[in-house]
C-alpha positions in Angstrom: 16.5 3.6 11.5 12.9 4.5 12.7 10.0 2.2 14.6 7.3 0.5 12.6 3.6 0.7 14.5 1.0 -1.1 13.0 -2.3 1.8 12.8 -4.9 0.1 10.9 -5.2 -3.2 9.3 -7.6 -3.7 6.1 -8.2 -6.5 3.8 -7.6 -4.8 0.3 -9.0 -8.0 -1.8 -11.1 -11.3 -1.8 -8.1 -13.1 -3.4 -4.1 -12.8 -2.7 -2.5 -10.0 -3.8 -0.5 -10.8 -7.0 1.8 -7.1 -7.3 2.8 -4.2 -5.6 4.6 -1.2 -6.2 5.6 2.6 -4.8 5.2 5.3 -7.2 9.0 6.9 -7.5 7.1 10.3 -8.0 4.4 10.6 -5.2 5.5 9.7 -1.7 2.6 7.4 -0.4 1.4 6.7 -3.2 1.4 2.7 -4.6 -0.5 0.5 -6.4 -1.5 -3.1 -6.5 -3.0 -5.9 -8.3 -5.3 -8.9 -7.0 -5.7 -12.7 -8.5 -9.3 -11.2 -8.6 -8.6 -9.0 -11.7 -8.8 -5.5 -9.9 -6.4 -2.7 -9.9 -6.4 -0.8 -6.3 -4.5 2.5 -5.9 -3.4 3.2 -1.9 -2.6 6.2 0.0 0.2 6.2 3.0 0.5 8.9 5.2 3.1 10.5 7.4 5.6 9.1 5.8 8.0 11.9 6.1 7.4 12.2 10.4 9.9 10.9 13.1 
């Protein structure tokens, strides 16, 4: 199945986070919505390593 390691933790908006989703066409890439009224696009990488 794979490990999950915590790298980097960030706090990605002042209010809770209301949505998030993974674009089915761009491994890595997703996007999410605040309570705040922003929009915030994030990158993942090495996705595809072992």
């Amino acid at each position: 199945m794979g490990q999950v390691e915590l790298l980097n933790n960030a706090t990605v908006a002042d209010q809770p986070v209301a949505s998030f989703d993974w674009s089915p066409d761009k491994q890595g890439l997703c996007a999410f919505t605040a309570f705040d009224q922003t929009v915030r696009v994030g990158i993942v990488t090495r996705l595809n390593q072992y």
